[in-house]
C-alpha positions as CSV (number, residue, x, y, z in Angstrom):
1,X,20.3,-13.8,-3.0
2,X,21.4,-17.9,-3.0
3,X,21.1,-19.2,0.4
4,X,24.6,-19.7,2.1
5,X,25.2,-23.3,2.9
6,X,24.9,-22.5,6.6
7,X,21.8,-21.5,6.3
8,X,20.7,-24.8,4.2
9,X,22.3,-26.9,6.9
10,X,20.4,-25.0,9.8
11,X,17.0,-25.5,8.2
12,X,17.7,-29.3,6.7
13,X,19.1,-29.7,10.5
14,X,16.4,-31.0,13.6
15,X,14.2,-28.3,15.1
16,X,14.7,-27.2,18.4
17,X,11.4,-26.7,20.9
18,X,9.8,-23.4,19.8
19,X,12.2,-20.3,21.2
20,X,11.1,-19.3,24.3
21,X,15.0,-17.9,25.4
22,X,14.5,-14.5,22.6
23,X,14.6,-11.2,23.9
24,X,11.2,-10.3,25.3
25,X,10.9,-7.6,22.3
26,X,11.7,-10.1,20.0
27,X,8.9,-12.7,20.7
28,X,6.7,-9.6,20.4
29,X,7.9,-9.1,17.1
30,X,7.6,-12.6,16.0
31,X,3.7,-12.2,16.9
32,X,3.1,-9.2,15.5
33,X,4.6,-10.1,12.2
34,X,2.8,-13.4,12.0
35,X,-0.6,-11.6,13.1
36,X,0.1,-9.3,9.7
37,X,1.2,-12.3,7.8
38,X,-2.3,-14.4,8.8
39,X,-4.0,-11.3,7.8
40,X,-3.0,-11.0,4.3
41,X,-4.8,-15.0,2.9
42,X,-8.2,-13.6,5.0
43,X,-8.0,-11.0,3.2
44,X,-8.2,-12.5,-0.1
45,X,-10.6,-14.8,1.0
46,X,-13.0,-12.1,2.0
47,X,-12.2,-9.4,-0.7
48,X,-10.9,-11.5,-4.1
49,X,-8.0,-9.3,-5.2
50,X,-9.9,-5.9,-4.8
51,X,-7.8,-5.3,-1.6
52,X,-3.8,-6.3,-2.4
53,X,-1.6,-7.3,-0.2
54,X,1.0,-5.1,0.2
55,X,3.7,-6.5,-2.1
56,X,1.2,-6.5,-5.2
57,X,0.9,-3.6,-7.3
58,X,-2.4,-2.6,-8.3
59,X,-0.6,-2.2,-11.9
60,X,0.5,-5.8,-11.8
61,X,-3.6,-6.4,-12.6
62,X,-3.6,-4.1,-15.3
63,X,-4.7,-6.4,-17.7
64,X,-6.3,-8.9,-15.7
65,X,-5.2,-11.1,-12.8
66,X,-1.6,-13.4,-13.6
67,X,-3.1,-16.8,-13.3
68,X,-0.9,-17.9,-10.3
69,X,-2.8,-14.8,-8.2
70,X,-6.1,-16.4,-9.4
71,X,-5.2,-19.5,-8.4
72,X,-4.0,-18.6,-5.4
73,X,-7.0,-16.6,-4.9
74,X,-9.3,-19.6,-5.1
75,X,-7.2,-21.6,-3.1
76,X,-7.7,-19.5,-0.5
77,X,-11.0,-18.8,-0.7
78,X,-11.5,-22.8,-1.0
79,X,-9.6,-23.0,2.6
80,X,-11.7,-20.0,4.3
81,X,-14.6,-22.2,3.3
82,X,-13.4,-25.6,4.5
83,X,-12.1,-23.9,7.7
84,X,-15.5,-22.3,8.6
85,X,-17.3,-26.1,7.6
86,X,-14.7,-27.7,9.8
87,X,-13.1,-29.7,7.3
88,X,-9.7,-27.6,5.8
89,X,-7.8,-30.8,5.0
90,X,-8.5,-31.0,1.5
91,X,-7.7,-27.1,1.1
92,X,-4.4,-27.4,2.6
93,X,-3.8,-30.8,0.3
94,X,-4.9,-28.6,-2.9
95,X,-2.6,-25.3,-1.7
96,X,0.5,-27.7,-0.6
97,X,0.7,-29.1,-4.3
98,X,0.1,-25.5,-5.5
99,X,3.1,-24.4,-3.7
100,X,5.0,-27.2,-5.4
101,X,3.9,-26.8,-8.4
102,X,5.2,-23.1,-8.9
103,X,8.1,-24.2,-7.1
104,X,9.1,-26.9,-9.9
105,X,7.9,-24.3,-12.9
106,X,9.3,-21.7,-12.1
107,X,12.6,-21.5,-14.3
108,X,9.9,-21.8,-17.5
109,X,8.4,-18.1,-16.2
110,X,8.5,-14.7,-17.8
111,X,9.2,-11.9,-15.4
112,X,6.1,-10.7,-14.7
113,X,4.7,-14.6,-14.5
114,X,7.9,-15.0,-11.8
115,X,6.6,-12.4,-9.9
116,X,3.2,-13.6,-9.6
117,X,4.2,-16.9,-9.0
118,X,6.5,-16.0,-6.0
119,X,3.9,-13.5,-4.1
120,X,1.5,-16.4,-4.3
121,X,3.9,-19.2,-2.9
122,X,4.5,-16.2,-0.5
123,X,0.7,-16.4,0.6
124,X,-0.3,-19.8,0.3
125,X,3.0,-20.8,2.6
126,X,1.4,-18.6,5.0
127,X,-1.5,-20.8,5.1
128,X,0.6,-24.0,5.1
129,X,3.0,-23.1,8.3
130,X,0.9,-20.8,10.2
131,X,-2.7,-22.1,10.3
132,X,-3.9,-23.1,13.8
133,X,-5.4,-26.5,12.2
134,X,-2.8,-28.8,11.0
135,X,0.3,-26.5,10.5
136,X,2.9,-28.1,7.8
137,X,5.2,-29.4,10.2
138,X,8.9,-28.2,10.4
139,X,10.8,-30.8,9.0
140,X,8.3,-30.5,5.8
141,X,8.5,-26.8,5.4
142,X,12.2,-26.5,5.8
143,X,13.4,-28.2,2.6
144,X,10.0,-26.3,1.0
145,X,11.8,-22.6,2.2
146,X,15.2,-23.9,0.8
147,X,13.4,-24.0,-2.6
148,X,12.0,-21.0,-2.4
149,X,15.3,-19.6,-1.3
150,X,16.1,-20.8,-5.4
151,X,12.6,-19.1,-6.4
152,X,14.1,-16.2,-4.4
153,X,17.2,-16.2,-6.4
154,X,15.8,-16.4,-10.1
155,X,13.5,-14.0,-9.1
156,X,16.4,-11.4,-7.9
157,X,18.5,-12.2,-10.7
158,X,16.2,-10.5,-13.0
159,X,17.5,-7.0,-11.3
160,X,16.9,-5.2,-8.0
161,X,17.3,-2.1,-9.5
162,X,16.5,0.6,-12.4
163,X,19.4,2.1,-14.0
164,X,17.2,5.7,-13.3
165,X,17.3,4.8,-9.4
166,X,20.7,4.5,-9.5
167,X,21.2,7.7,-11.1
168,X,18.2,9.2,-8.6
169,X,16.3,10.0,-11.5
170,X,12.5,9.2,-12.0
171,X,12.0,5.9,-13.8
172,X,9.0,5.2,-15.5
173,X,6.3,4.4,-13.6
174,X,5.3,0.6,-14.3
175,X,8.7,-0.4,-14.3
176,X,9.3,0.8,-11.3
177,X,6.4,-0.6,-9.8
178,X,7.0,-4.2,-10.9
179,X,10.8,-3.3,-9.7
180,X,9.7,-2.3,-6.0
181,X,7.0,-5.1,-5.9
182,X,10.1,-7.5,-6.9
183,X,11.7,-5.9,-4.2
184,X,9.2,-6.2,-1.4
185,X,8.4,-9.3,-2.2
186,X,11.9,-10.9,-1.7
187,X,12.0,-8.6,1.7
188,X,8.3,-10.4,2.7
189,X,9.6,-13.9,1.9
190,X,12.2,-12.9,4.4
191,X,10.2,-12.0,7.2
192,X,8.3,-15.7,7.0
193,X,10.9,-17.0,7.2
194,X,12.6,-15.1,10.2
195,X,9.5,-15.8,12.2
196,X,8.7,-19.1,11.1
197,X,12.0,-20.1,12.3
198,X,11.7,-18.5,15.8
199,X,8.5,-19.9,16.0
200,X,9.8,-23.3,15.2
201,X,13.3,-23.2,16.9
202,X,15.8,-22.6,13.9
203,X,18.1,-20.0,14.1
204,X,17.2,-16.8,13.2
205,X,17.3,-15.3,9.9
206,X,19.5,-12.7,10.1
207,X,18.9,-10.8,6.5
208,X,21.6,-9.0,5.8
209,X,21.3,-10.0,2.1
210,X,18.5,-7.4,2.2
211,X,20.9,-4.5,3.2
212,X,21.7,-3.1,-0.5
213,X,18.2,-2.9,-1.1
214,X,15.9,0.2,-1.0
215,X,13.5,0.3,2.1
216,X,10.1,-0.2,0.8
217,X,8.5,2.9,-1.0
218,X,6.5,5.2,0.9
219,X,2.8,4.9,0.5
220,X,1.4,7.9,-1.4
221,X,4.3,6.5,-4.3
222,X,2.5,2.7,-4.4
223,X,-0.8,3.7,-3.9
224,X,-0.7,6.3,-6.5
225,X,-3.1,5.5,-9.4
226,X,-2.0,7.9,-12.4
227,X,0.8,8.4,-14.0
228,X,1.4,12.4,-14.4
229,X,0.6,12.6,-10.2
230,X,3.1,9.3,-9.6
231,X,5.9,11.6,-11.6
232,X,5.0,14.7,-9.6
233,X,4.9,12.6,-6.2
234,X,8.2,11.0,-7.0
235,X,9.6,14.1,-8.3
236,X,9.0,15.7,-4.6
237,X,10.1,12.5,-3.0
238,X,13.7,12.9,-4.8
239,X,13.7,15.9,-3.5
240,X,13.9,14.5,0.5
241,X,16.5,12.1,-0.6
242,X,19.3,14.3,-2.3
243,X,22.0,11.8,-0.9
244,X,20.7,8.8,-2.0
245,X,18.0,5.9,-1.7
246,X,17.3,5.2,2.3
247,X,18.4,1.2,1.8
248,X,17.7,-1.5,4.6
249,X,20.9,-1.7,5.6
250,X,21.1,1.4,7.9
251,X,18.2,0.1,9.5
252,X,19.8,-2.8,10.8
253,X,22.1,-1.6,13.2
254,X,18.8,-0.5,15.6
């Protein structure tokens, strides 16, 4: 998951104008995935942590909120505040050293902490590049994406995979729910990134680092809030998936 030196050159490299020569379906796309993405920070403002985003597991909270997702939370909430007072400068001042913070800490984390960490950078970038007020400009958040490409990295490095998954057996349940919100996290750092840089005119993100992965597990699996029913549900999933995992890669030739 290191970024290829290609892709460091392209983001350290000037901006174009923002792409306006894409494929008609794939401007829509680049909306509609930053539409979801804006969604995700409201929603925190207005709800605390009672409604996740979808890359945090509700098991991740377990016993009690990771301090970068309570941070992040605040943060948030701070710049909902400031926004609807008409003054959101010192919130995006507070969440841009935030960012850098976890950014620079992040080799000293546990797992779990990692994890944390990255889905908040993941949220409060969201703020930072695609607010309507005083988005970061481009040649400020592309070295910030290159360091999160490193976050990325440490963060995959700590496995992609359960031995049991490989084996298509059933794993136990937490672990594989910190496993598959690793995963889905690295996959939604992706997707800023893809339509940050069409938005911004960089090339695209192509992705195809994602292909070994998994796609991301099907709802009634995450949502699932007991153990015994989780192991019954996954049970029956295995069942649909006798040849194997479903992984991103065959996706990507559509």
């Amino acid at each position: 998951m290191h970024i290829t030196e290609q892709r460091r050159r392209e983001l350290l490299a000037h901006a174009g104008p923002p792409v306006i020569d894409a494929r008609a379906d794939t401007r829509h796309t680049m909306h509609f995935v930053i539409r979801i993405l804006k969604s995700w920070p409201r929603k925190i403002a207005m709800h605390g942590l009672t409604q996740l985003p979808p890359m945090i597991h509700h098991l991740q909270l377990e016993n009690g909120i990771p301090l970068p997702l309570a941070n992040c939370s605040t943060l948030v909430k701070m710049w909902a505040e400031d926004v609807e007072a008409g003054c959101g400068k010192f919130a995006y001042t507070g969440i841009a050293l935030e960012v850098r913070r976890l950014l620079d800490e992040h080799t000293t984390y546990s797992d779990s902490t990692l994890l944390s960490a990255m889905q908040s950078v993941r949220i409060l970038l969201i703020v930072l590049v695609f607010n309507t007020e005083c988005p970061l400009p481009s040649h400020q958040t592309a070295p910030l994406l290159i360091d999160v490409w490193e976050m990325k990295h440490r963060l995959a490095k700590r496995g992609l995979f359960l031995e049991q998954e490989l084996q298509h057996g059933v794993p136990p349940w937490q672990e594989w729910a910190f496993m598959s919100a690793r995963r889905t996290t690295i996959m939604a750092l992706h997707h800023l990134e893809w339509a940050w840089s069409l938005a911004n005119g960089y090339p695209e993100l192509l992705c195809f680092e994602l292909g070994p992965l998994p796609a991301p597990a099907a709802k009634h699996l995450w949502q699932a809030d007991d153990e015994s029913r989780w192991q019954q549900l996954y049970k029956a999933w295995l069942e649909n998936w006798k040849d194997g995992l479903f992984i991103l890669a065959e996706l990507m030739p559509i």
